[in-house]
C-alpha positions as protocol buffer text, in pm:
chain_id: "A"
residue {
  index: 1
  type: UNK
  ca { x: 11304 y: 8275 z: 12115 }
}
residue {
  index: 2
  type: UNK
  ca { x: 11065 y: 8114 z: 12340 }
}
residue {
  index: 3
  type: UNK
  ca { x: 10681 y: 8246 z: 12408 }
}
residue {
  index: 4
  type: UNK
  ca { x: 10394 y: 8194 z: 12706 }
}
residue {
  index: 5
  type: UNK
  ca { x: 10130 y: 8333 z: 12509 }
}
residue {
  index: 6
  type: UNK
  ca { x: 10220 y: 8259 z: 12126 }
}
residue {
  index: 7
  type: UNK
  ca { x: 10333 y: 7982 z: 11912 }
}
residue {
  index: 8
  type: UNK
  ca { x: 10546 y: 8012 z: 11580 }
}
residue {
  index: 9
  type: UNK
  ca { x: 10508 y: 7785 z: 11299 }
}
residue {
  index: 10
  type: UNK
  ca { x: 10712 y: 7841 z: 11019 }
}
residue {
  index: 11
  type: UNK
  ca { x: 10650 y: 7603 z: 10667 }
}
residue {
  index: 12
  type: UNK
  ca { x: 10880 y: 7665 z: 10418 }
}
residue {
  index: 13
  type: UNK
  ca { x: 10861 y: 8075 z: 10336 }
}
residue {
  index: 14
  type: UNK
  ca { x: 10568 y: 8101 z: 10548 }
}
residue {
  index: 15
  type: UNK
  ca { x: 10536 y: 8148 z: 10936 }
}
residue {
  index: 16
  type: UNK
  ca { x: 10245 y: 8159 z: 11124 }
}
residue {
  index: 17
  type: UNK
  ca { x: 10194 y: 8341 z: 11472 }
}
residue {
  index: 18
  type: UNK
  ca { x: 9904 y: 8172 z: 11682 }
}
residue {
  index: 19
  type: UNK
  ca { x: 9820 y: 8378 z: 11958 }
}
residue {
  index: 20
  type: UNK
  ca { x: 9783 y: 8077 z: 12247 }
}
residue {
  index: 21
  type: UNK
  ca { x: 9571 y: 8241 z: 12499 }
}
residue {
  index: 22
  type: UNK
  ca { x: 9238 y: 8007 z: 12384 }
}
residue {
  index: 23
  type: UNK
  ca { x: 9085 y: 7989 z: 12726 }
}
residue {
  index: 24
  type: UNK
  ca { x: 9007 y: 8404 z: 12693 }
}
residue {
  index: 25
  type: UNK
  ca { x: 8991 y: 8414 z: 12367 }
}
residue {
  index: 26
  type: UNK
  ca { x: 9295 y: 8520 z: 12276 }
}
residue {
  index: 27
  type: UNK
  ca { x: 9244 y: 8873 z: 12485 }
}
residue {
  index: 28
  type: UNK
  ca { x: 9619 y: 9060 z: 12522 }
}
residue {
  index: 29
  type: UNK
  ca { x: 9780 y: 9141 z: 12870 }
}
residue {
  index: 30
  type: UNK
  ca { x: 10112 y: 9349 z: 12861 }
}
residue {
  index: 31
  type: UNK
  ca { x: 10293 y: 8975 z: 12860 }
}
residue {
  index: 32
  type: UNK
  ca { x: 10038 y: 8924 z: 12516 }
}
residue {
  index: 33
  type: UNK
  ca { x: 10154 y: 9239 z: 12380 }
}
residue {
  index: 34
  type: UNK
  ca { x: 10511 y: 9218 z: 12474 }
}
residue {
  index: 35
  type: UNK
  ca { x: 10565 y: 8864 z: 12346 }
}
residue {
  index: 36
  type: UNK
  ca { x: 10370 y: 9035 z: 11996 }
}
residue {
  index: 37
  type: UNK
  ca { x: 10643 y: 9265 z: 11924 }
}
residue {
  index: 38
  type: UNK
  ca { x: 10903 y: 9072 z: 11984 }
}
residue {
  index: 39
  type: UNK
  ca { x: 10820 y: 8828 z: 11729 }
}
residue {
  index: 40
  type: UNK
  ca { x: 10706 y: 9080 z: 11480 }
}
residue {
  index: 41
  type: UNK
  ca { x: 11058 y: 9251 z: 11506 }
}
residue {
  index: 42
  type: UNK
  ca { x: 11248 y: 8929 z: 11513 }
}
residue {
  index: 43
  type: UNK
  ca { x: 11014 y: 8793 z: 11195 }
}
residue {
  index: 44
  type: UNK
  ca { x: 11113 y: 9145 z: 10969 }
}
residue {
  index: 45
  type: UNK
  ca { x: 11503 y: 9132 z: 11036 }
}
residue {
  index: 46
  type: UNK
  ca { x: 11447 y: 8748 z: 10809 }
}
residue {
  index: 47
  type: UNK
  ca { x: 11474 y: 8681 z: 10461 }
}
residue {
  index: 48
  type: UNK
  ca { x: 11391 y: 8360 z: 10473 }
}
residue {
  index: 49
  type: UNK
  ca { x: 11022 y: 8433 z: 10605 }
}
residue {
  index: 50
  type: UNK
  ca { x: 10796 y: 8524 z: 10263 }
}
residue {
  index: 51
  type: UNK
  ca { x: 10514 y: 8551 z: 10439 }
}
residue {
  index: 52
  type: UNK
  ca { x: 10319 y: 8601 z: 10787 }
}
residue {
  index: 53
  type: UNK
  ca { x: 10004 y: 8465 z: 10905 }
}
residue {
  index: 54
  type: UNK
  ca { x: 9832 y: 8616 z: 11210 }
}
residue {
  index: 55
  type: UNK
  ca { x: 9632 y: 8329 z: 11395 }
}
residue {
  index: 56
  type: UNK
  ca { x: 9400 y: 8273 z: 11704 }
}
residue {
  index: 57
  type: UNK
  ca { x: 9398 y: 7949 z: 11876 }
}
residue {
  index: 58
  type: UNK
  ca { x: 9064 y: 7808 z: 12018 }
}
residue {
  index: 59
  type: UNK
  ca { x: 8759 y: 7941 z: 11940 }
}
residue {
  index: 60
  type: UNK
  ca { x: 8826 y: 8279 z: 11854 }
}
residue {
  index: 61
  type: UNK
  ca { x: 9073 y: 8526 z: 11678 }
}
residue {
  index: 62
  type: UNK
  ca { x: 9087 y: 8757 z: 11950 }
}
residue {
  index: 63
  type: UNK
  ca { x: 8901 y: 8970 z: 12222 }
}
residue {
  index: 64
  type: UNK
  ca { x: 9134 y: 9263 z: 12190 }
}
residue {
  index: 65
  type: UNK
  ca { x: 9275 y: 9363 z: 12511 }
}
residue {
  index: 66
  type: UNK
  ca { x: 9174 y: 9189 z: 12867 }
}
residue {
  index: 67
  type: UNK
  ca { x: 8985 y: 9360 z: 13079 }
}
residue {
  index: 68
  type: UNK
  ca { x: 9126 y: 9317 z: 13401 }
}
residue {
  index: 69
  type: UNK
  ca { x: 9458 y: 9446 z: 13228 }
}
residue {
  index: 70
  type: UNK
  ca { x: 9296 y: 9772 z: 13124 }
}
residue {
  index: 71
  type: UNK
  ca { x: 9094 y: 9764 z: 13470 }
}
residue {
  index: 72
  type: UNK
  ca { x: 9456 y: 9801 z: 13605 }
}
residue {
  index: 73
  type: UNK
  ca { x: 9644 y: 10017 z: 13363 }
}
residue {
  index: 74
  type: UNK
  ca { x: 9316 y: 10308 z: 13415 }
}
residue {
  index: 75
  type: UNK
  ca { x: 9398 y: 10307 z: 13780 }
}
residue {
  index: 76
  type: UNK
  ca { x: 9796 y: 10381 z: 13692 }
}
residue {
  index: 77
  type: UNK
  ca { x: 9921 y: 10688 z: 13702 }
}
residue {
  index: 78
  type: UNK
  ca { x: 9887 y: 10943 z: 13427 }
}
residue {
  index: 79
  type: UNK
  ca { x: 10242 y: 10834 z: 13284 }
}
residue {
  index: 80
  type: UNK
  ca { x: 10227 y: 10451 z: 13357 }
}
residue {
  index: 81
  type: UNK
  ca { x: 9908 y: 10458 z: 13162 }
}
residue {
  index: 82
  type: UNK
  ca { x: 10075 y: 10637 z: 12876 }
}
residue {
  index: 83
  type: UNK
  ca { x: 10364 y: 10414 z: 12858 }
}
residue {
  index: 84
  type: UNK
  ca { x: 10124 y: 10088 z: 12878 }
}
residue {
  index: 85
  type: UNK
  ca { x: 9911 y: 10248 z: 12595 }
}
residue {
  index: 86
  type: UNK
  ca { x: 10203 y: 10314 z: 12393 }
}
residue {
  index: 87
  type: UNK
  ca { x: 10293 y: 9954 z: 12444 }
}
residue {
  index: 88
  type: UNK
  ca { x: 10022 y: 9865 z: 12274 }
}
residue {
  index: 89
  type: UNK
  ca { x: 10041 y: 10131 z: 11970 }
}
residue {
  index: 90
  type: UNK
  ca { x: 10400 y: 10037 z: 11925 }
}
residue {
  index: 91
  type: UNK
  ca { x: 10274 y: 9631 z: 11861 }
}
residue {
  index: 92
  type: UNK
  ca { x: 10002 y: 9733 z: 11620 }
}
residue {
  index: 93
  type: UNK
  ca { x: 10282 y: 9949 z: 11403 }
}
residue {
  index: 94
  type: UNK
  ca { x: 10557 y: 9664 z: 11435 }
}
residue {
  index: 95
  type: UNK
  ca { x: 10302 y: 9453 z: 11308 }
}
residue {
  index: 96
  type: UNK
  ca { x: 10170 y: 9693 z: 11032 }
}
residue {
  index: 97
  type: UNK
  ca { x: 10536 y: 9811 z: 10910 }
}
residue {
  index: 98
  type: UNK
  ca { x: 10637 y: 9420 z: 10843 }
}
residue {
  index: 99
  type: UNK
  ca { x: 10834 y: 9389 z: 10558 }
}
residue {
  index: 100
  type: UNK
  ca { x: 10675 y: 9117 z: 10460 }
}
residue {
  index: 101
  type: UNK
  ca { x: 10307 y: 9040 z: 10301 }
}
residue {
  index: 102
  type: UNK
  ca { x: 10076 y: 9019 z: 10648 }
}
residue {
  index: 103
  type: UNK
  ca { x: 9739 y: 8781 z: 10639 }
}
residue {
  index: 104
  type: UNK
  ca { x: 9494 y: 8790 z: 10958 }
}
residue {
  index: 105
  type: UNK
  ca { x: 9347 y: 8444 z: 10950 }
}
residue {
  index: 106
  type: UNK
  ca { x: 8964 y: 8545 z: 11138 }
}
residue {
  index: 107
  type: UNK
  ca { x: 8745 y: 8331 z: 11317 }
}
residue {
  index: 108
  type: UNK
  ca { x: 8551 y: 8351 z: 11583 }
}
residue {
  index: 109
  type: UNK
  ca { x: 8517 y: 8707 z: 11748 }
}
residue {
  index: 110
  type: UNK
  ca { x: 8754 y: 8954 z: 11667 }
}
residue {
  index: 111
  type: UNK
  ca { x: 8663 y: 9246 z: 11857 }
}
residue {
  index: 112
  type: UNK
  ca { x: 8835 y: 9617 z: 11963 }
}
residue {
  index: 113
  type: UNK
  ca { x: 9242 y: 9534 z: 11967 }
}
residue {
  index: 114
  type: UNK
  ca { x: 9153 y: 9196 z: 11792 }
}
residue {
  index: 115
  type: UNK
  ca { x: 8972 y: 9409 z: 11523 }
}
residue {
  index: 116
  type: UNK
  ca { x: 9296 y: 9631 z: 11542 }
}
residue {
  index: 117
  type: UNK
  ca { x: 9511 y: 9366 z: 11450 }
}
residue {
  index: 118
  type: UNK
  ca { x: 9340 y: 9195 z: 11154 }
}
residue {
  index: 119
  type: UNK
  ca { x: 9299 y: 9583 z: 11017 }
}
residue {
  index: 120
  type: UNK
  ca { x: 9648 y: 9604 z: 11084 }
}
residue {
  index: 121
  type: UNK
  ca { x: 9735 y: 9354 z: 10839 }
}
residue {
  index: 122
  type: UNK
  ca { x: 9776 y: 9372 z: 10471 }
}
residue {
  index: 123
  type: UNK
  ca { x: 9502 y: 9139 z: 10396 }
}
residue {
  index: 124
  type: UNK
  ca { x: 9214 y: 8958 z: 10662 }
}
residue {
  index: 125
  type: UNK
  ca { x: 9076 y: 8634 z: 10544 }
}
residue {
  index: 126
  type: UNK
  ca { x: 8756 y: 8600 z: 10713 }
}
residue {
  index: 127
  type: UNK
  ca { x: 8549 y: 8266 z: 10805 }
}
residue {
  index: 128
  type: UNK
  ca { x: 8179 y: 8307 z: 10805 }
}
residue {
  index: 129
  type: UNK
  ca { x: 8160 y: 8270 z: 11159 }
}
residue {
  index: 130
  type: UNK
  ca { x: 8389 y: 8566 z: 11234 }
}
residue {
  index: 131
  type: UNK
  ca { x: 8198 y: 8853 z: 11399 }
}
residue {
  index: 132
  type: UNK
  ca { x: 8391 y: 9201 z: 11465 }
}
residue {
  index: 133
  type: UNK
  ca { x: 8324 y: 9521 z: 11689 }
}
residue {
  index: 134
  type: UNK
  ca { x: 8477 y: 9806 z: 11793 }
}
residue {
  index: 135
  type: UNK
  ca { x: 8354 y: 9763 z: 12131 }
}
residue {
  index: 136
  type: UNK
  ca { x: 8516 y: 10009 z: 12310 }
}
residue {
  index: 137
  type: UNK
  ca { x: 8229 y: 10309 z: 12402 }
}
residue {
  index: 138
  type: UNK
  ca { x: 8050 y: 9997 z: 12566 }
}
residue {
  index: 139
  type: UNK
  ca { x: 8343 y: 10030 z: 12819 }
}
residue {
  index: 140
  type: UNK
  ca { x: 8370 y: 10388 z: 12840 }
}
residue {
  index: 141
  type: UNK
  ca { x: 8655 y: 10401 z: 12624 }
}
residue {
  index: 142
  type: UNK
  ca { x: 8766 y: 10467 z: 12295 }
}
residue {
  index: 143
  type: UNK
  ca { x: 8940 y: 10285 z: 12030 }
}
residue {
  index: 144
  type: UNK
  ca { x: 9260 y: 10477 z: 12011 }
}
residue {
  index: 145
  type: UNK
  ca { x: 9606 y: 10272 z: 11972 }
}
residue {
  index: 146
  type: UNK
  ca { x: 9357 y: 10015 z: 11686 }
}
residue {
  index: 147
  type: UNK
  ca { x: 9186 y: 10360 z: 11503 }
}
residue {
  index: 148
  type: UNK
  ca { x: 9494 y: 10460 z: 11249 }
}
residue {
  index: 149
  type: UNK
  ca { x: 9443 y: 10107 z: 11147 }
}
residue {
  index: 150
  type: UNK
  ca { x: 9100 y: 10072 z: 11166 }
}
residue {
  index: 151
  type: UNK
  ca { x: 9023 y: 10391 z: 10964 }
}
residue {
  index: 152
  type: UNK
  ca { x: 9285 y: 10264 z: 10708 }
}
residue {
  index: 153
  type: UNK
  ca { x: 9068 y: 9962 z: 10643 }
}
residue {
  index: 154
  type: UNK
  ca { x: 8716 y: 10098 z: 10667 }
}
residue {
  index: 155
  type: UNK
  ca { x: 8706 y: 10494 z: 10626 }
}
residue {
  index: 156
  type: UNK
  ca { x: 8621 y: 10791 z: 10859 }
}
residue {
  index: 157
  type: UNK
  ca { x: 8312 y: 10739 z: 10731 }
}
residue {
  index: 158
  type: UNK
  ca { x: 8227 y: 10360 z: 10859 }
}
residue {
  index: 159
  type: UNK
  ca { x: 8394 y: 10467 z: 11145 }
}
residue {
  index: 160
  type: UNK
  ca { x: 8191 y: 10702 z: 11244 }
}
residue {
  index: 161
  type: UNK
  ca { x: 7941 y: 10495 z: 11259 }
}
residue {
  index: 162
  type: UNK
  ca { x: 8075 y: 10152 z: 11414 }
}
residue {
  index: 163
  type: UNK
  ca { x: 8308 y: 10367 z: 11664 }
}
residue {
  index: 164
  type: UNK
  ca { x: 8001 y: 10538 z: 11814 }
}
residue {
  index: 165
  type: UNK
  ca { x: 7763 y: 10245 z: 11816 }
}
residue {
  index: 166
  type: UNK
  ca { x: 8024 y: 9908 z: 11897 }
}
residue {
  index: 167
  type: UNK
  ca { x: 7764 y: 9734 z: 11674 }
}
residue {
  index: 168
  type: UNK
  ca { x: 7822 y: 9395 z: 11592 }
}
residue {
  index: 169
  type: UNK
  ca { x: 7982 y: 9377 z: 11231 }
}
residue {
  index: 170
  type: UNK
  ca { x: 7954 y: 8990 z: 11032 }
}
residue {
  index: 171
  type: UNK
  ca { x: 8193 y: 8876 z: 10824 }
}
residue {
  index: 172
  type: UNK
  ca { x: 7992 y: 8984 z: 10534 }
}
residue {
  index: 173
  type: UNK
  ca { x: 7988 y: 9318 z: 10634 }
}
residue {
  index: 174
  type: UNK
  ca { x: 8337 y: 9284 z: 10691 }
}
residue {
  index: 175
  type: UNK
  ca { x: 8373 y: 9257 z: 10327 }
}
residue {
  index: 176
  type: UNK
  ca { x: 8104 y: 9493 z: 10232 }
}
residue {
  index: 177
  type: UNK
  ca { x: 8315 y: 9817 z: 10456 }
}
residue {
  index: 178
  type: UNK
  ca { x: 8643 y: 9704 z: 10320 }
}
residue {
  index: 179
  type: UNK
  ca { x: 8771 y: 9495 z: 10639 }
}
residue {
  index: 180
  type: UNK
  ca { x: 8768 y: 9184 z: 10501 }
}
residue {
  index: 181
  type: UNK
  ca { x: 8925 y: 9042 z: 10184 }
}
residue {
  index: 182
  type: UNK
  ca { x: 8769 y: 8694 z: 10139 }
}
residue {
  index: 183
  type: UNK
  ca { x: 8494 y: 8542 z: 10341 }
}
residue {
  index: 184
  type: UNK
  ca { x: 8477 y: 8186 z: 10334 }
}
residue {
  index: 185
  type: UNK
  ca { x: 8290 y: 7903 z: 10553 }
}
residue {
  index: 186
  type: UNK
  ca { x: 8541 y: 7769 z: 10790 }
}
residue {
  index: 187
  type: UNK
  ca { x: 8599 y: 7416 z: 10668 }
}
residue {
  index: 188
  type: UNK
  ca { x: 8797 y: 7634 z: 10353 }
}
residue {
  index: 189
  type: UNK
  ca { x: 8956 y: 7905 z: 10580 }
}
residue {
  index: 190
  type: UNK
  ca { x: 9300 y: 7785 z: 10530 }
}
residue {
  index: 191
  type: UNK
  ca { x: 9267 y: 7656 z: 10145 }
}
residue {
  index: 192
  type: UNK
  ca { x: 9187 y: 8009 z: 10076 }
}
residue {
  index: 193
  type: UNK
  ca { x: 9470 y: 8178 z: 10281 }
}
residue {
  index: 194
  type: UNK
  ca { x: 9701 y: 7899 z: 10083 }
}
residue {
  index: 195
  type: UNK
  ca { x: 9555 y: 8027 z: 9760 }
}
residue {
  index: 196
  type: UNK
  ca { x: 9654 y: 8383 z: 9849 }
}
residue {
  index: 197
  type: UNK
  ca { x: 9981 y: 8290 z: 10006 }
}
residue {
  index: 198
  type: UNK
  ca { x: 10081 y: 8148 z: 9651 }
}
residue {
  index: 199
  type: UNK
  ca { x: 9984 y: 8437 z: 9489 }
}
residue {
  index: 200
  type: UNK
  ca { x: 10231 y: 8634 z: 9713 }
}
residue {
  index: 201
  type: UNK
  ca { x: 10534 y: 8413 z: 9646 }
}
residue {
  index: 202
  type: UNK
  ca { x: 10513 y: 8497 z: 9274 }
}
residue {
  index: 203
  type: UNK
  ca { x: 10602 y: 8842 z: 9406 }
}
residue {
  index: 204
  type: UNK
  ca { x: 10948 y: 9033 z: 9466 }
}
residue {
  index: 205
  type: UNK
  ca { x: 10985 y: 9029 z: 9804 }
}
residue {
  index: 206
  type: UNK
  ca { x: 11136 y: 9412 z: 9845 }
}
residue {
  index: 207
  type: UNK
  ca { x: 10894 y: 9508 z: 9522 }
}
residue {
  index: 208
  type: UNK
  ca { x: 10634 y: 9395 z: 9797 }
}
residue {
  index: 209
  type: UNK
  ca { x: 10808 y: 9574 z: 10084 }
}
residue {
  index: 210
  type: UNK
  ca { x: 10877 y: 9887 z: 9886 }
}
residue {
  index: 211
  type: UNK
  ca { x: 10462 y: 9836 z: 9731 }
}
residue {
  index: 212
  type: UNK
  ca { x: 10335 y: 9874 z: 10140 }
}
residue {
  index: 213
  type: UNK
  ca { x: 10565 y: 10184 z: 10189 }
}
residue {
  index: 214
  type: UNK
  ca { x: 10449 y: 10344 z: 9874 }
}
residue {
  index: 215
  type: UNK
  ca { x: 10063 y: 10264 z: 9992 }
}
residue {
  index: 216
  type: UNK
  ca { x: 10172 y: 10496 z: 10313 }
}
residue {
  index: 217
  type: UNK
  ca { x: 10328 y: 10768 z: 10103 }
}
residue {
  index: 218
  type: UNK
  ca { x: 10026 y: 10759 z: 9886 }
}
residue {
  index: 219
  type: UNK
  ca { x: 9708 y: 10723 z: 10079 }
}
residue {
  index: 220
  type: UNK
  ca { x: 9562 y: 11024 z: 10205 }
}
residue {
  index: 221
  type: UNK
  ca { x: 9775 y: 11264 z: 10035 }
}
residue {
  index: 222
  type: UNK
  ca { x: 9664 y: 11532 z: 9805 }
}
residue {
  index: 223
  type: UNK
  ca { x: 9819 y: 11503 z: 9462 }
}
residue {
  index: 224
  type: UNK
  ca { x: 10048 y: 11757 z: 9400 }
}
residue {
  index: 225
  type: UNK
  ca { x: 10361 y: 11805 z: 9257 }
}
residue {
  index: 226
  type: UNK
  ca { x: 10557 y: 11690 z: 9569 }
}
residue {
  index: 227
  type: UNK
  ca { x: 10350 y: 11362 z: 9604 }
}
residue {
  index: 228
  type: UNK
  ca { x: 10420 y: 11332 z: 9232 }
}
residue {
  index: 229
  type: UNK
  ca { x: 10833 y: 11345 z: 9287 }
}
residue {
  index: 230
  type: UNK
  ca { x: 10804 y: 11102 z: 9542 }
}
residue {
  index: 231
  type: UNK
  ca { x: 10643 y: 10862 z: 9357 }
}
residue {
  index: 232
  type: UNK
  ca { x: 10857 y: 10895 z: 9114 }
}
residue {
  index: 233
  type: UNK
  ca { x: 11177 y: 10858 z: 9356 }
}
residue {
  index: 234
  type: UNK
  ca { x: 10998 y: 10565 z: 9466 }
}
residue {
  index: 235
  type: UNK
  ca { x: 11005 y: 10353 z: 9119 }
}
residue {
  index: 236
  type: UNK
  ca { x: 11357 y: 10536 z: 8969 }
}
residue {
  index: 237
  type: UNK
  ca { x: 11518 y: 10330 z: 9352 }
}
residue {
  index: 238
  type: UNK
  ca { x: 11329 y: 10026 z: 9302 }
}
residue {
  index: 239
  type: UNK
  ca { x: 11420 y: 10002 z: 8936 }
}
residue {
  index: 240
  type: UNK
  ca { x: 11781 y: 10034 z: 9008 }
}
residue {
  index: 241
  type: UNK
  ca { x: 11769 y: 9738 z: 9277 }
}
residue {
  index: 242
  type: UNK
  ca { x: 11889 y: 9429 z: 9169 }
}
residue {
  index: 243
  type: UNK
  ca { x: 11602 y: 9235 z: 9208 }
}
residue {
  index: 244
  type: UNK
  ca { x: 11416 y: 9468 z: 8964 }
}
residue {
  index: 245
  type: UNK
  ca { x: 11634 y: 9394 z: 8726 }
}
residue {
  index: 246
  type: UNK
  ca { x: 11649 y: 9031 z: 8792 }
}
residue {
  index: 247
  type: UNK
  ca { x: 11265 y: 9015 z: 8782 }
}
residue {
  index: 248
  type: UNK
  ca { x: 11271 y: 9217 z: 8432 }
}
residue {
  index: 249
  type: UNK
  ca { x: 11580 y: 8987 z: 8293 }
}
residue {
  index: 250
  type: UNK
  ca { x: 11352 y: 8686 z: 8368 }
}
residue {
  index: 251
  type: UNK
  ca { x: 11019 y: 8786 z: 8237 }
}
residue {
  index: 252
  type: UNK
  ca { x: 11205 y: 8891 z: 7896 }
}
residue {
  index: 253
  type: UNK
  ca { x: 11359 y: 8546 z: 7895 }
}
residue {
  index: 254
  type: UNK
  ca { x: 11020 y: 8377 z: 7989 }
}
residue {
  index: 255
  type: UNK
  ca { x: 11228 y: 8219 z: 8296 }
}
residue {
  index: 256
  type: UNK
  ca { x: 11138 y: 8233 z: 8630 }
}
residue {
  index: 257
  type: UNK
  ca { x: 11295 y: 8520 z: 8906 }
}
residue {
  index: 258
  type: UNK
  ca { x: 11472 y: 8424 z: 9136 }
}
residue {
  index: 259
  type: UNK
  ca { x: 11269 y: 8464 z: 9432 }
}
residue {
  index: 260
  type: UNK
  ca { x: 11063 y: 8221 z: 9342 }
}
residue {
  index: 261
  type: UNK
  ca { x: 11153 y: 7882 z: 9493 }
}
residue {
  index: 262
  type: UNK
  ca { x: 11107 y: 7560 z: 9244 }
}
residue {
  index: 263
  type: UNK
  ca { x: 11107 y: 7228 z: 9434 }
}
residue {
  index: 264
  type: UNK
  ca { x: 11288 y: 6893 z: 9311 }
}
């Protein structure tokens, strides 16, 4: 599958998607967004990818969405803009509903869809130089297609507040409101995604797939007896899998499972 706007990199379990659109910061057109979803539906129907990275090249993770494209797409009609929005929506939740573990890798400016898409990962490894913003009321618009996603990570609560005033947020905010994960300076960006990526490949990979479905059947819910029987469907399937059993076979015989890959 070949890409004008991305680049795939794929080391041993672990691929990394660099969006390749440096010289505007990495700001998504419909071509951007397209090329997105394609490679986040063609990177969950493989086994042999552990792990994905979400990258910016240049100087920035990305602007969110260009603003010539949205210039355009406002003066669509009523159902092109729909269908363009839902473009959009669509990339965020292919990216989101990955089977596998999901790390934004954040420098530079990560603002409105950029902010989307490292909230739409699992986990967003910050550099100190990374600055985000919901930036949208600036322009008159909202931040729709990114809030599910956004909210996830931060709370109504945070929302409310960086929604309504497209303030500026550091990386050490980030961490502070539950965006980011790790902040690190940027010479030890990538030791520290390595670090975490290890940590991941000690994991089952469908215990880990099954693990971010259960965190969408949980969150949110109030606990009754309903949310308490699907929980419990949950772990009776999982236990039943063979890799369950395979994981609890090796633990008991202090071996390791084998999803874990030993090199020569």
């Amino acid at each position: 599958m070949t890409y004008q706007f991305l680049q795939l990199e794929q080391q041993n379990q672990v691929a990394t998607v660099w969006i390749n659109r440096a010289e505007l910061h990495n700001a998504f057109n419909t071509q951007v967004i397209e090329e997105l979803y394609r490679c986040f539906q063609s990177l969950n129907s493989r086994d042999d990818v552990r792990v994905v990275i979400l990258a910016g090249r240049g100087k920035s993770f990305s602007a969110g969405a260009d603003l010539n494209w949205m210039k355009q797409a406002g003066q669509a009609s009523q159902a092109d803009n729909e269908a363009d929005a839902l473009k959009l929506a669509k990339m965020l939740q292919s990216l989101a509903t990955l089977k596998q573990p999901t790390i934004a890798r954040v420098h530079g400016i990560a603002f409105g869809g950029g902010m989307g898409l490292a909230s739409a990962c699992d986990i967003c490894v910050a550099s100190t130089d990374a600055k985000f913003a919901t930036s949208e009321v600036r322009l008159g618009l909202a931040p729709s297609t990114i809030s599910p996603y956004v909210i996830r990570a931060i709370g109504a609560r945070q929302a409310s507040r960086y929604f309504l005033t497209a303030e500026r947020i550091s990386a050490e905010q980030a961490k502070t409101i539950g965006l980011a994960h790790e902040v690190t300076i940027p010479e030890q960006l990538d030791s520290k995604i390595d670090e975490i990526v290890e940590t991941l490949l000690l994991g089952g990979p469908a215990a880990q797939n099954s693990s971010k479905q259960l965190i969408q059947l949980v969150d949110q819910q109030v606990l009754t007896e309903d949310l308490l029987l699907k929980t419990a469907q949950h772990i009776a399937h999982i236990r039943q899998g063979d890799e369950a059993k395979n994981g609890l076979n090796a633990f008991l015989n202090k071996q390791s499972p084998a999803w874990i890959k030993t090199t020569a």
